[in-house]
Every structure is written in C-alpha cells, then in structure tokens.
PDB file of N, CA, C and O in Angstrom, chain B, residues numbered from 101:
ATOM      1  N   UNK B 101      -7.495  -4.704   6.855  1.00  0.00           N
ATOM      2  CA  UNK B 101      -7.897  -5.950   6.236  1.00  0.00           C
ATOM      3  C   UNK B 101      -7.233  -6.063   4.875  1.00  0.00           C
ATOM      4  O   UNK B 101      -7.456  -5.256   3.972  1.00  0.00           O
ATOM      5  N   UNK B 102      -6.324  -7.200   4.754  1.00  0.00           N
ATOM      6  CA  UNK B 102      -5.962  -7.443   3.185  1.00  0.00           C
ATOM      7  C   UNK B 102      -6.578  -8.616   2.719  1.00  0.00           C
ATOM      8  O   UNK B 102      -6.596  -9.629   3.418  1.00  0.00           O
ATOM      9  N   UNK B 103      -7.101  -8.570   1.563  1.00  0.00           N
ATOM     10  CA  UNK B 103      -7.708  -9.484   0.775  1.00  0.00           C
ATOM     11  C   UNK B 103      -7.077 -10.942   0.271  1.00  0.00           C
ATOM     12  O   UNK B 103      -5.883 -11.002  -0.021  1.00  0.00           O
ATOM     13  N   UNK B 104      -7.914 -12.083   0.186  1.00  0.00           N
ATOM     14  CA  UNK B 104      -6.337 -13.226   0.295  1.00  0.00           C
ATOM     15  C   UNK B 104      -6.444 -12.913  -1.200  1.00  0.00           C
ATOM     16  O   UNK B 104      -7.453 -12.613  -1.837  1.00  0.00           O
ATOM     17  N   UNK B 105      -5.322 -13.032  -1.571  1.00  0.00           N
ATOM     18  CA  UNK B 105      -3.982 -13.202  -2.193  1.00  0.00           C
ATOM     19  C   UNK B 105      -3.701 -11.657  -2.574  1.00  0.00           C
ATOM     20  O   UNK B 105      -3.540 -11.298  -3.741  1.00  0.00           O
ATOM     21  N   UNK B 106      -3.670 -10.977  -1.713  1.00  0.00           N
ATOM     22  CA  UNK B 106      -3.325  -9.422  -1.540  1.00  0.00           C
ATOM     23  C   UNK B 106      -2.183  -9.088  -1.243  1.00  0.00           C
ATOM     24  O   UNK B 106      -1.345  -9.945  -1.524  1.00  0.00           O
ATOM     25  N   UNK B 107      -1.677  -7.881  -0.631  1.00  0.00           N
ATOM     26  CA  UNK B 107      -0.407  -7.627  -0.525  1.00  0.00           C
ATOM     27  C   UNK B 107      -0.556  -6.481   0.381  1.00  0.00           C
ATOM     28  O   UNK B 107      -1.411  -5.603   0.256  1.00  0.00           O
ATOM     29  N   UNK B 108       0.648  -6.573   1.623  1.00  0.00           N
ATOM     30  CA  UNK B 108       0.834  -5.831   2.781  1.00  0.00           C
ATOM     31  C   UNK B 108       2.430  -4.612   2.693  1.00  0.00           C
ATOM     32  O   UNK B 108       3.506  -5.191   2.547  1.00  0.00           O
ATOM     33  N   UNK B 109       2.447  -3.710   2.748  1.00  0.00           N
ATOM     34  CA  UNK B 109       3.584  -2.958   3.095  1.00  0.00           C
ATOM     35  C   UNK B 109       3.449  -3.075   4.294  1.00  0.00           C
ATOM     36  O   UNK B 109       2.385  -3.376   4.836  1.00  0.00           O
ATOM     37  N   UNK B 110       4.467  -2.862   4.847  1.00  0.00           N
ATOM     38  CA  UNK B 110       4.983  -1.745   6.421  1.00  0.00           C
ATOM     39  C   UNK B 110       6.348  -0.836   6.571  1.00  0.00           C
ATOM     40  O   UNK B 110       7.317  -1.442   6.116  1.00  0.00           O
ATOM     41  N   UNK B 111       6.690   0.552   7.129  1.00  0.00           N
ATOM     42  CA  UNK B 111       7.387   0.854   7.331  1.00  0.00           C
ATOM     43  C   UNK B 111       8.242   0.523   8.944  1.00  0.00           C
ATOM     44  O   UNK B 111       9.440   0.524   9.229  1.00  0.00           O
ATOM     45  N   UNK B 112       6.981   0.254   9.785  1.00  0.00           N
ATOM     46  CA  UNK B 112       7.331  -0.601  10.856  1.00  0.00           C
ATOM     47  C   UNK B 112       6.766  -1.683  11.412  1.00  0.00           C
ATOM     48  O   UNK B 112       5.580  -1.928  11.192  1.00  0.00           O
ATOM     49  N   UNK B 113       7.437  -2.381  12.109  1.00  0.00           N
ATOM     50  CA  UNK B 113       7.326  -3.686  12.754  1.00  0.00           C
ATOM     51  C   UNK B 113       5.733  -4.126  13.213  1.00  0.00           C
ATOM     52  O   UNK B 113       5.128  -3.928  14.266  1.00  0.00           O
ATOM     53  N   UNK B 114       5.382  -4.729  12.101  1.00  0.00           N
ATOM     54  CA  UNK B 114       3.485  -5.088  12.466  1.00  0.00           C
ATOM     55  C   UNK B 114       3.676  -6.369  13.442  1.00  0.00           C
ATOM     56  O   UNK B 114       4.719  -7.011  13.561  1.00  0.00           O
ATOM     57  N   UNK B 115       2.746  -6.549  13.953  1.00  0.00           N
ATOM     58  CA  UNK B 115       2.197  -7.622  14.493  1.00  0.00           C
ATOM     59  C   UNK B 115       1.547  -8.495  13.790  1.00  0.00           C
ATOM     60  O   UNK B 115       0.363  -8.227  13.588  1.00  0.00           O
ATOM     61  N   UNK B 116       2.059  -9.695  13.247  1.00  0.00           N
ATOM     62  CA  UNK B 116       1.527 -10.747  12.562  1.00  0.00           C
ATOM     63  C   UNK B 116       1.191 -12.031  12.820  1.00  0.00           C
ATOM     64  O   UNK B 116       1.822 -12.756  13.590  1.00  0.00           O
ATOM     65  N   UNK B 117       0.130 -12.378  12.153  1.00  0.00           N
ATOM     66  CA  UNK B 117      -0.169 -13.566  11.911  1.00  0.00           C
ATOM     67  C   UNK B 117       0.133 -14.488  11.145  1.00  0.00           C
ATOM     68  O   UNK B 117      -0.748 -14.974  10.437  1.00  0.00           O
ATOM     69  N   UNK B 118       1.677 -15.047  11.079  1.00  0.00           N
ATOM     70  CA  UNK B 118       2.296 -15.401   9.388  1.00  0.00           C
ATOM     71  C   UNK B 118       1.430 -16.810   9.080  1.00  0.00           C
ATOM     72  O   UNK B 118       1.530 -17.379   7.993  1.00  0.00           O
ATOM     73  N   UNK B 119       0.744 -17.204   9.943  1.00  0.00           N
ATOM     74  CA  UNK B 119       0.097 -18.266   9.482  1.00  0.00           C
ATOM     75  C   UNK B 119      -1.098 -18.031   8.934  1.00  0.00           C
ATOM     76  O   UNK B 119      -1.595 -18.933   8.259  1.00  0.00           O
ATOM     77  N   UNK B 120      -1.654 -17.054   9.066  1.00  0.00           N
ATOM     78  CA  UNK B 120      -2.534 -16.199   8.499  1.00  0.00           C
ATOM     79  C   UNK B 120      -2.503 -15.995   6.704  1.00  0.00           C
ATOM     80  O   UNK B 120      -3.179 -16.307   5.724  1.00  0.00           O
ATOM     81  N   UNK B 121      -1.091 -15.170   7.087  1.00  0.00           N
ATOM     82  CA  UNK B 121      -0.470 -14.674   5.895  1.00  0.00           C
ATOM     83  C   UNK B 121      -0.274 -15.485   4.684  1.00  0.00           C
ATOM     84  O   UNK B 121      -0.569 -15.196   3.525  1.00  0.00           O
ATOM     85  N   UNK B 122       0.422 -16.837   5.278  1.00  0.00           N
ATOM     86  CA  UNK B 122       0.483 -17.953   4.843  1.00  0.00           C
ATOM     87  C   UNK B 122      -1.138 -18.387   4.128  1.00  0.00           C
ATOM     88  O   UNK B 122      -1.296 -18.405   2.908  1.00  0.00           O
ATOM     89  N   UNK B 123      -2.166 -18.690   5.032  1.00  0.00           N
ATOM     90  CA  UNK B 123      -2.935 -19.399   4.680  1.00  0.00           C
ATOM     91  C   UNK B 123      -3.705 -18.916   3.606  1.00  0.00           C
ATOM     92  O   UNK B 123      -4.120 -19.521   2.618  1.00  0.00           O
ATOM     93  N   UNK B 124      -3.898 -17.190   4.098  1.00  0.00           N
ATOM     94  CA  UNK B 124      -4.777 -16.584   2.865  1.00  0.00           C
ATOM     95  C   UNK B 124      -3.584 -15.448   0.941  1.00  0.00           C
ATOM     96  O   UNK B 124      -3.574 -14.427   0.253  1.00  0.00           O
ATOM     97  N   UNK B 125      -2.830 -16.942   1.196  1.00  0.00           N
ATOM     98  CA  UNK B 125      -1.599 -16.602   0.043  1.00  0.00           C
ATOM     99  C   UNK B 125      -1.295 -14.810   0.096  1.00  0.00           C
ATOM    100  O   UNK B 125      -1.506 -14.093  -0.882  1.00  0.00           O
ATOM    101  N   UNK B 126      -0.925 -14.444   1.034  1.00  0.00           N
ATOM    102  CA  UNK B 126      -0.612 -12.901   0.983  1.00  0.00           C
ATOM    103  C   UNK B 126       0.860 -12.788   1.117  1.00  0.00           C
ATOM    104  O   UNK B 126       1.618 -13.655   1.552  1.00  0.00           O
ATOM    105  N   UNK B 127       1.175 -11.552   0.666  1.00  0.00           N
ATOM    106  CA  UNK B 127       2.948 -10.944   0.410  1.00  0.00           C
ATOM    107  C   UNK B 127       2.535 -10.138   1.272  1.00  0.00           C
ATOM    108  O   UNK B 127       1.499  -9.485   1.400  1.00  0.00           O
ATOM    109  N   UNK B 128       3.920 -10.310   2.140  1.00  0.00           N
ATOM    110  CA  UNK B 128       4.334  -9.350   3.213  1.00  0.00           C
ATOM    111  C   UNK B 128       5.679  -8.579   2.721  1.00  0.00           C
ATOM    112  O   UNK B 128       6.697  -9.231   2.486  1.00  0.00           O
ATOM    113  N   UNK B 129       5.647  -7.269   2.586  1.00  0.00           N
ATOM    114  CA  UNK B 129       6.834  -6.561   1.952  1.00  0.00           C
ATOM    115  C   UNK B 129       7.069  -5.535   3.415  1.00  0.00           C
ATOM    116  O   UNK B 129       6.143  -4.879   3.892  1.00  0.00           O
ATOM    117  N   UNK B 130       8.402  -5.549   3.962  1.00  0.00           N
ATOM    118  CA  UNK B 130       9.247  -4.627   4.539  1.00  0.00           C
ATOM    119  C   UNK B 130       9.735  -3.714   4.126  1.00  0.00           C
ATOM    120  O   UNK B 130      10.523  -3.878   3.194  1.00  0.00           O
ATOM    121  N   UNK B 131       9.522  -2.566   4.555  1.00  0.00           N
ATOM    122  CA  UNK B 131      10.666  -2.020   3.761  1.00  0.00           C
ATOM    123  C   UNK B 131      11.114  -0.832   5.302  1.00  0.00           C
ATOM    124  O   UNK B 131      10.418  -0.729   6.312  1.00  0.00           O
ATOM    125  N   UNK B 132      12.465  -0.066   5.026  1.00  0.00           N
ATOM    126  CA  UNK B 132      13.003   0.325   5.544  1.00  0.00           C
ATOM    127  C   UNK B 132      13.898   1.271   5.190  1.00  0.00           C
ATOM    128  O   UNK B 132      14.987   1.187   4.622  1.00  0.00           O
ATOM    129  N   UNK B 133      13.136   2.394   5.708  1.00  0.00           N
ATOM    130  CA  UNK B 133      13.780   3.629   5.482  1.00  0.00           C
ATOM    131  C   UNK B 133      14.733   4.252   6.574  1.00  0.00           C
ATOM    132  O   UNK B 133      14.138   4.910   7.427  1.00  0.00           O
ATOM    133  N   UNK B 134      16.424   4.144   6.736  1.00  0.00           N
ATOM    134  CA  UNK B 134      17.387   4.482   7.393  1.00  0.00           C
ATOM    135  C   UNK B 134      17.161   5.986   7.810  1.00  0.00           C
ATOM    136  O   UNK B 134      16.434   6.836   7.295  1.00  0.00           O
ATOM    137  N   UNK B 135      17.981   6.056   8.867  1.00  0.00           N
ATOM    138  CA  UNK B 135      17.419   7.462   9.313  1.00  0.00           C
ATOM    139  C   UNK B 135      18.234   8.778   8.419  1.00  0.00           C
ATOM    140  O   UNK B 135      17.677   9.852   8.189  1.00  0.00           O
ATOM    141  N   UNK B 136      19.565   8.460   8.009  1.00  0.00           N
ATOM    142  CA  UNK B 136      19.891   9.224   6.778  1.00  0.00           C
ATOM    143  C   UNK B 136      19.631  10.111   6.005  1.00  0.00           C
ATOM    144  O   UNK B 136      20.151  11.224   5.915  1.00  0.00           O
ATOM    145  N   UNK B 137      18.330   9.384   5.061  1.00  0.00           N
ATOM    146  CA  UNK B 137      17.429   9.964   4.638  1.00  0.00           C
ATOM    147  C   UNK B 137      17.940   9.702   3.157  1.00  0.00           C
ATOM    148  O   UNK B 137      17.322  10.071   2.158  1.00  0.00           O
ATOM    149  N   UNK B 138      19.426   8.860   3.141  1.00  0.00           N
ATOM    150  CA  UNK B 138      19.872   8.634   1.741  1.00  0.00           C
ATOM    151  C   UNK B 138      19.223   8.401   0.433  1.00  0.00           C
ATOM    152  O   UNK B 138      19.298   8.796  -0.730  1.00  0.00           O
ATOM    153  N   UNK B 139      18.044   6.952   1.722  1.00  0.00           N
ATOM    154  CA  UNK B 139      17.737   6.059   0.594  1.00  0.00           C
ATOM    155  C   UNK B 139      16.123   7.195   0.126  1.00  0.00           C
ATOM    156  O   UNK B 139      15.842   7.140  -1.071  1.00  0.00           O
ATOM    157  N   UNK B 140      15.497   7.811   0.716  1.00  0.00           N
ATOM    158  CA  UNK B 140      14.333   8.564   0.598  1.00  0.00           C
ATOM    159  C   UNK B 140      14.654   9.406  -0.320  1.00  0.00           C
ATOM    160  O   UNK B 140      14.109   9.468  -1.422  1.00  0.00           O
ATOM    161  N   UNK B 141      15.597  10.138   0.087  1.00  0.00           N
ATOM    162  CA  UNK B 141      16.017  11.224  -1.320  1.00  0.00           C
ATOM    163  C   UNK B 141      16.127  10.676  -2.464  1.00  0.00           C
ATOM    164  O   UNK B 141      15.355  11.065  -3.339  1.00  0.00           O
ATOM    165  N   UNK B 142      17.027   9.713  -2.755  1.00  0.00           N
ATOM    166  CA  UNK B 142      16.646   8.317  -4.172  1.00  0.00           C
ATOM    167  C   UNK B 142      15.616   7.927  -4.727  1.00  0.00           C
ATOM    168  O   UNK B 142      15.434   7.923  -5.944  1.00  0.00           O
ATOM    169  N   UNK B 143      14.686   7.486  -3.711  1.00  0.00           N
ATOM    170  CA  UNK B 143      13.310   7.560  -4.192  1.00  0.00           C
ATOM    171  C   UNK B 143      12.835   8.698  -4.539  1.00  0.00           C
ATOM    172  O   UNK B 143      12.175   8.759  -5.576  1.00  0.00           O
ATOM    173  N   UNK B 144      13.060   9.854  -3.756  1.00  0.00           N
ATOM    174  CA  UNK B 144      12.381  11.005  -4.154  1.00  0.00           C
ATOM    175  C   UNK B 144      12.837  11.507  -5.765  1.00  0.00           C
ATOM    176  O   UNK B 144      11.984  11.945  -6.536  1.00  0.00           O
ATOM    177  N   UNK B 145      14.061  11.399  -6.095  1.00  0.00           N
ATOM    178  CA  UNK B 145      14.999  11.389  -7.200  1.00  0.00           C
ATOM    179  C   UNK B 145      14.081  10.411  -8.586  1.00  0.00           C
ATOM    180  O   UNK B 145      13.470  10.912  -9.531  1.00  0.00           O
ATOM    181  N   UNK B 146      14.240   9.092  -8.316  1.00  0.00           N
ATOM    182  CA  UNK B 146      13.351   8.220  -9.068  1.00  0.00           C
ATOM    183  C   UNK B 146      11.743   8.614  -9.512  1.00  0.00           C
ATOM    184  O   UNK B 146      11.034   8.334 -10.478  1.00  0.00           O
ATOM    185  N   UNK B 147      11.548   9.517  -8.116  1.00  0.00           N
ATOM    186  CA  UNK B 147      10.303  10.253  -8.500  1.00  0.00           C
ATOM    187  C   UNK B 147       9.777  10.899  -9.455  1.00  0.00           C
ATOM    188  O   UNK B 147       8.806  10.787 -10.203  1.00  0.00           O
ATOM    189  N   UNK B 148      10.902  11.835  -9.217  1.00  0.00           N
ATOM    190  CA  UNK B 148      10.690  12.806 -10.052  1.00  0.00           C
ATOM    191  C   UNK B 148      11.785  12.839 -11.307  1.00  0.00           C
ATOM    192  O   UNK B 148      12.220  13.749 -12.013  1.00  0.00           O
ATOM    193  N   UNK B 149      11.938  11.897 -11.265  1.00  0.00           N
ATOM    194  CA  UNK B 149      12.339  11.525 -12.987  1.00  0.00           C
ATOM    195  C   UNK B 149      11.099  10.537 -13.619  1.00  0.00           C
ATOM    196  O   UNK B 149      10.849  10.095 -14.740  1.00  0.00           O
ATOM    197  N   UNK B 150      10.886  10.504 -13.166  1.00  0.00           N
ATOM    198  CA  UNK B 150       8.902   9.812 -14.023  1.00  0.00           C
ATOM    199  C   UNK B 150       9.643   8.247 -13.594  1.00  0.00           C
ATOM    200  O   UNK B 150       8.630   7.556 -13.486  1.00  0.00           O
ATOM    201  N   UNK B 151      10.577   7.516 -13.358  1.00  0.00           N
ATOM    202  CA  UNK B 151      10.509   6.319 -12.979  1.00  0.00           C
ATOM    203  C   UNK B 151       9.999   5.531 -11.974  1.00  0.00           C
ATOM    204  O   UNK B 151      10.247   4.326 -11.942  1.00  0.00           O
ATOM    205  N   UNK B 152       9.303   6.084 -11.136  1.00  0.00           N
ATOM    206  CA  UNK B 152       8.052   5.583 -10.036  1.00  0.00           C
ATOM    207  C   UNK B 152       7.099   6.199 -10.126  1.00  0.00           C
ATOM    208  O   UNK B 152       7.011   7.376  -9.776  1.00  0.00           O
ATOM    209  N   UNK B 153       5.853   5.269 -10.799  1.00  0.00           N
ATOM    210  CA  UNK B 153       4.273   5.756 -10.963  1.00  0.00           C
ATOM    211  C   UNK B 153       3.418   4.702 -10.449  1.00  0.00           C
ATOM    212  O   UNK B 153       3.374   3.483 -10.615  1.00  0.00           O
ATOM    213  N   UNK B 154       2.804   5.479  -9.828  1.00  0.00           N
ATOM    214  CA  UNK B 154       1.279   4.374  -9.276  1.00  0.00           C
ATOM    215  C   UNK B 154       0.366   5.107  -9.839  1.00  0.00           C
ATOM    216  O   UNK B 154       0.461   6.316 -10.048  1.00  0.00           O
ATOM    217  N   UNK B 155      -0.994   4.071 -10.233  1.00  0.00           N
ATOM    218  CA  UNK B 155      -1.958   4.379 -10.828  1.00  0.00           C
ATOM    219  C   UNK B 155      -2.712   4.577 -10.353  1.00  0.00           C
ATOM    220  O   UNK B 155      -3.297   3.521 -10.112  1.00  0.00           O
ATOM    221  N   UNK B 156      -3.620   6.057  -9.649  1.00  0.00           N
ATOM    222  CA  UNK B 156      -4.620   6.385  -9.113  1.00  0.00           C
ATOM    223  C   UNK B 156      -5.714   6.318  -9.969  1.00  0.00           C
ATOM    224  O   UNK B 156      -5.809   6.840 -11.080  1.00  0.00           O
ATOM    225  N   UNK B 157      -6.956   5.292  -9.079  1.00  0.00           N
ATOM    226  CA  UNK B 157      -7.948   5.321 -10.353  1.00  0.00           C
ATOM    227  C   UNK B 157      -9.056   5.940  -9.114  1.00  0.00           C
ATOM    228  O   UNK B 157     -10.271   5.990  -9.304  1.00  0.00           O
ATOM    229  N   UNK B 158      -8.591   6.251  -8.227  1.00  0.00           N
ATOM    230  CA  UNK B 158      -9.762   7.079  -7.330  1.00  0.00           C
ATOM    231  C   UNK B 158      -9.622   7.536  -6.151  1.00  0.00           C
ATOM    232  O   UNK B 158      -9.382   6.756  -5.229  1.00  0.00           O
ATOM    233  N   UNK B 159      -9.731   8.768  -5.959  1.00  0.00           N
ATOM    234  CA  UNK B 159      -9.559   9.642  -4.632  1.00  0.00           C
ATOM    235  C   UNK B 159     -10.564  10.115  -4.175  1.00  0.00           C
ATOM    236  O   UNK B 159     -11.338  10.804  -4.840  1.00  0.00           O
ATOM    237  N   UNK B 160     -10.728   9.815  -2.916  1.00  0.00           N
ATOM    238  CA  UNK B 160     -12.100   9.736  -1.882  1.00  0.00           C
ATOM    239  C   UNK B 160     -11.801  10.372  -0.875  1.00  0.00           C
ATOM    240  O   UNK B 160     -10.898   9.939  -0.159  1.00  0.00           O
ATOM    241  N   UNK B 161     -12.476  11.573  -0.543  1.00  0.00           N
ATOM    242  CA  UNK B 161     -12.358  11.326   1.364  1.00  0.00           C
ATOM    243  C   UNK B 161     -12.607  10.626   2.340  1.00  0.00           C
ATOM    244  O   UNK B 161     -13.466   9.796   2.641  1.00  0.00           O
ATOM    245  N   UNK B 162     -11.589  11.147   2.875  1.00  0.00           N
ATOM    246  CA  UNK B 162     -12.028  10.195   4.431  1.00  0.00           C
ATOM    247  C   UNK B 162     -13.067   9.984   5.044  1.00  0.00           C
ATOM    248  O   UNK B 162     -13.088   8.966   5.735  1.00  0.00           O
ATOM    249  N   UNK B 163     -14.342  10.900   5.008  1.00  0.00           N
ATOM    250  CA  UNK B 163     -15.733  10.063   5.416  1.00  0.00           C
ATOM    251  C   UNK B 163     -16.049   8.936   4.443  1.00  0.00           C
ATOM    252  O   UNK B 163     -16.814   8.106   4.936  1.00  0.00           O
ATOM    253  N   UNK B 164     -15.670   8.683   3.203  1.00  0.00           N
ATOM    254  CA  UNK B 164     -15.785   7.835   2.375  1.00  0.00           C
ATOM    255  C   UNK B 164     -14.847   6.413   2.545  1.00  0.00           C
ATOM    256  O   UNK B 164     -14.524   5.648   1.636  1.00  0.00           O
ATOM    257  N   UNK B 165     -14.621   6.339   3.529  1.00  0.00           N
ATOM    258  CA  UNK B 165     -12.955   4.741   4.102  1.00  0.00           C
ATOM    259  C   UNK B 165     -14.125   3.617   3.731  1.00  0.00           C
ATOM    260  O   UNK B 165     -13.705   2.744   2.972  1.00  0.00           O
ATOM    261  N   UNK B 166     -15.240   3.508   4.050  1.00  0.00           N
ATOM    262  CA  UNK B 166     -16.040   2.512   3.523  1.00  0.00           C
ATOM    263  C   UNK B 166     -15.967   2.264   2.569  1.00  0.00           C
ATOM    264  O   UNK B 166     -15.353   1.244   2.257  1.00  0.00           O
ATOM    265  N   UNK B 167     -16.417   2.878   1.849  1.00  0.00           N
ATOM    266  CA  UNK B 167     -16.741   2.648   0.795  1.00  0.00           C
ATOM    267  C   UNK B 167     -15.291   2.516  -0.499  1.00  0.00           C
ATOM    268  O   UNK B 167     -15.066   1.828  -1.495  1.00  0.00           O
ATOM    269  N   UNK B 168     -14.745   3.369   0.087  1.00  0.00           N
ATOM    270  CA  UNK B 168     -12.866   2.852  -0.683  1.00  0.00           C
ATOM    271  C   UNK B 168     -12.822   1.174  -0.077  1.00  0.00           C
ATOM    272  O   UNK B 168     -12.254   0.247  -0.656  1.00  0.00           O
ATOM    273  N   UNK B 169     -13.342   1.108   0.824  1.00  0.00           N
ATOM    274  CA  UNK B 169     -12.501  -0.762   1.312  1.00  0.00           C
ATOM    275  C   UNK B 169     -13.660  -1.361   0.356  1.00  0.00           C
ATOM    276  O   UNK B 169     -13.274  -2.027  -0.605  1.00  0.00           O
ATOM    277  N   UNK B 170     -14.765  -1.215   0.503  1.00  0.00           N
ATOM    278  CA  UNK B 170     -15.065  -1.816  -0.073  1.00  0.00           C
ATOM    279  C   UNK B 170     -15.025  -1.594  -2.354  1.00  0.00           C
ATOM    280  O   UNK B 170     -15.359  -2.535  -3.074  1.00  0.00           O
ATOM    281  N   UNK B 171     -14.817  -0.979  -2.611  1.00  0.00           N
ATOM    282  CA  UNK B 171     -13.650  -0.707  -3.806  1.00  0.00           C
ATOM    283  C   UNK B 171     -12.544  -1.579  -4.047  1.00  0.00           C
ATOM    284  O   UNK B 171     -12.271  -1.958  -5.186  1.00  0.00           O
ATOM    285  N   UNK B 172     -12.032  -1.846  -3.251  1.00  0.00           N
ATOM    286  CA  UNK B 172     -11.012  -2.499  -2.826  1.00  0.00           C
ATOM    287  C   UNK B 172     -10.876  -3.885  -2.591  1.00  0.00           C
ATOM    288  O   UNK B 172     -10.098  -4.680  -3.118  1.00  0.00           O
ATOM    289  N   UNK B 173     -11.823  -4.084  -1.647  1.00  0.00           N
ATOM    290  CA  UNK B 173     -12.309  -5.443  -1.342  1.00  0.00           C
ATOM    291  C   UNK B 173     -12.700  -6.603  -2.302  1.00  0.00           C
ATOM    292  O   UNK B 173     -12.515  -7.811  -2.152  1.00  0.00           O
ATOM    293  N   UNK B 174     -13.516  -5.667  -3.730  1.00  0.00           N
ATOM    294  CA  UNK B 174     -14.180  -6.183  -4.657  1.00  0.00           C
ATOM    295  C   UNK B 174     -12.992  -6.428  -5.816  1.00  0.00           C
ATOM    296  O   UNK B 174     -13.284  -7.075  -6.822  1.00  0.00           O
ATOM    297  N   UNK B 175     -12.007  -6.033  -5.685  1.00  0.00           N
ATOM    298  CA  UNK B 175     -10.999  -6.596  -6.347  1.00  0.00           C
ATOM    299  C   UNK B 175     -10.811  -5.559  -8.160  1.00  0.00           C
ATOM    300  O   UNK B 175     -10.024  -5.733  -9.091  1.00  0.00           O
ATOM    301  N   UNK B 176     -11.937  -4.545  -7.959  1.00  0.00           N
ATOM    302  CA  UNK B 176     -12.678  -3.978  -9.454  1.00  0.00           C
ATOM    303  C   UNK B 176     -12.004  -2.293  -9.427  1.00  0.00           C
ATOM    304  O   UNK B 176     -12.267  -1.516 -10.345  1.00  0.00           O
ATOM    305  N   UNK B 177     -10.970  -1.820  -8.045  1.00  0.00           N
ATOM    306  CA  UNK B 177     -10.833  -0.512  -7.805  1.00  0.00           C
ATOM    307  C   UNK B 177     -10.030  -0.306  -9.749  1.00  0.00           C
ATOM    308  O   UNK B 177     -10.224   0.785 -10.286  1.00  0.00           O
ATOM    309  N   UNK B 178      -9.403  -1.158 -10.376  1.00  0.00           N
ATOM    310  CA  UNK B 178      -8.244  -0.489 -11.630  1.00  0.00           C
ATOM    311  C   UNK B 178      -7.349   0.274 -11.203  1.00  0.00           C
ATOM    312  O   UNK B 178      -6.754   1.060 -11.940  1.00  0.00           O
ATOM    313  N   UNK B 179      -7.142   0.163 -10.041  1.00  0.00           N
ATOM    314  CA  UNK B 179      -5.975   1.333  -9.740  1.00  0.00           C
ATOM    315  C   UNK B 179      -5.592   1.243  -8.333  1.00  0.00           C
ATOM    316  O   UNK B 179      -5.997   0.308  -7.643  1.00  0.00           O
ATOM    317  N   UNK B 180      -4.643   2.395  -7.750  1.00  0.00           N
ATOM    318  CA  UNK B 180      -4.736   2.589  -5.928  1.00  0.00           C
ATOM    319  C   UNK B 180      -5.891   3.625  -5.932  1.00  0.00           C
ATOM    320  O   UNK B 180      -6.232   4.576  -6.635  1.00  0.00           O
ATOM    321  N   UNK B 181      -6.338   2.983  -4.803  1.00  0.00           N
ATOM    322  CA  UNK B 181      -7.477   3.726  -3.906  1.00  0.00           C
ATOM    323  C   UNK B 181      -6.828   5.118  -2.772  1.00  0.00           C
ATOM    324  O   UNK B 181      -6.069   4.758  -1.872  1.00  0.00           O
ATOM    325  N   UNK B 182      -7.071   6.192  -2.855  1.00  0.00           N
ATOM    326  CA  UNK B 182      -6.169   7.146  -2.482  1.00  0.00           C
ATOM    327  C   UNK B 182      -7.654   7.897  -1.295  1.00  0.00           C
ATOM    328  O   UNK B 182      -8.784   8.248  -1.634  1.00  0.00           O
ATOM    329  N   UNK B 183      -7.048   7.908   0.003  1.00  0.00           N
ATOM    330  CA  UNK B 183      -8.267   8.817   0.659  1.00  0.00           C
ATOM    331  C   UNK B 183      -7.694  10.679   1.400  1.00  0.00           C
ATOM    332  O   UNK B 183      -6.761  11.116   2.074  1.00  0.00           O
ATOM    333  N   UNK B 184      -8.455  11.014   0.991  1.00  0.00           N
ATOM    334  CA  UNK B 184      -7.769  12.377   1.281  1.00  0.00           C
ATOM    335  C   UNK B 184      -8.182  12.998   2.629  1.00  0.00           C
ATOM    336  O   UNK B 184      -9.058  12.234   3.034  1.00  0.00           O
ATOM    337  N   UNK B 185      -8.024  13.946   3.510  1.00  0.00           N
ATOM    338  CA  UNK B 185      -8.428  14.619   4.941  1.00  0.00           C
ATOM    339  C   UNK B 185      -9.235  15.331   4.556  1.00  0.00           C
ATOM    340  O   UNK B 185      -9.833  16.067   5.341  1.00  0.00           O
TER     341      UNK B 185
END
C-alpha cells in the first residue's frame, strides 16, 4: 500500500494501476540494475564515500509490519521505516 501522494520503487516489472497512480498523485520510479554489476558497484562506491544516506528514524521487526505501516501510513515516521528478520 502507498499512501496518495507517496512514492513507489521497483527493481522489477510491477503490475499497475497507472490510473490509480495517477489518481492518488503517486511517483512511480524504475530503476534498473544491469546484470554487470557496473552500475551496483557505483552505488556501492557512492556508498561508501558518505554520498548516499537515508535517514533511519526506526527499526522494527518483522512481527512488528503493522505497526511500521501504520508509522508510515500516518505520514509522522521522520525517517525510513526499516524492518528487520
């Protein structure tokens, strides 16, 4: 479930509803990682030079997926919502 005016990744080919997407103002982002592995190592590179950071404002386990969506849902998480095994 994404929230309207939320935002979707995929690494592969979802099944959509673009009228959906459309209606509840959401970004659909593709992205695509070649089998190479060129472009991953780059990122991994960008990584670990401190130039790609996301802001974890809370890590939950996985009996906890409720309660992260709803975190989430409420629009109040301050951060990515991260669930662990």
């Amino acid at each position: 479930h994404v929230r309207d005016d939320g935002h979707l990744a995929a690494i592969a080919t979802p099944e959509l509803d673009v009228d959906r997407l459309i209606d509840a103002n959401q970004t659909f982002h593709g992205v695509l990682i070649r089998d190479n592995g060129q472009r991953l190592r780059q990122l991994g590179a960008r990584y670990n030079q401190g130039q790609l950071r996301a802001h974890v404002a809370h890590v939950l386990p996985l009996e906890q997926a409720a309660q992260a969506h709803e975190l989430v849902d409420s629009g109040e998480a301050g951060g990515k919502v991260v669930l662990t095994p």
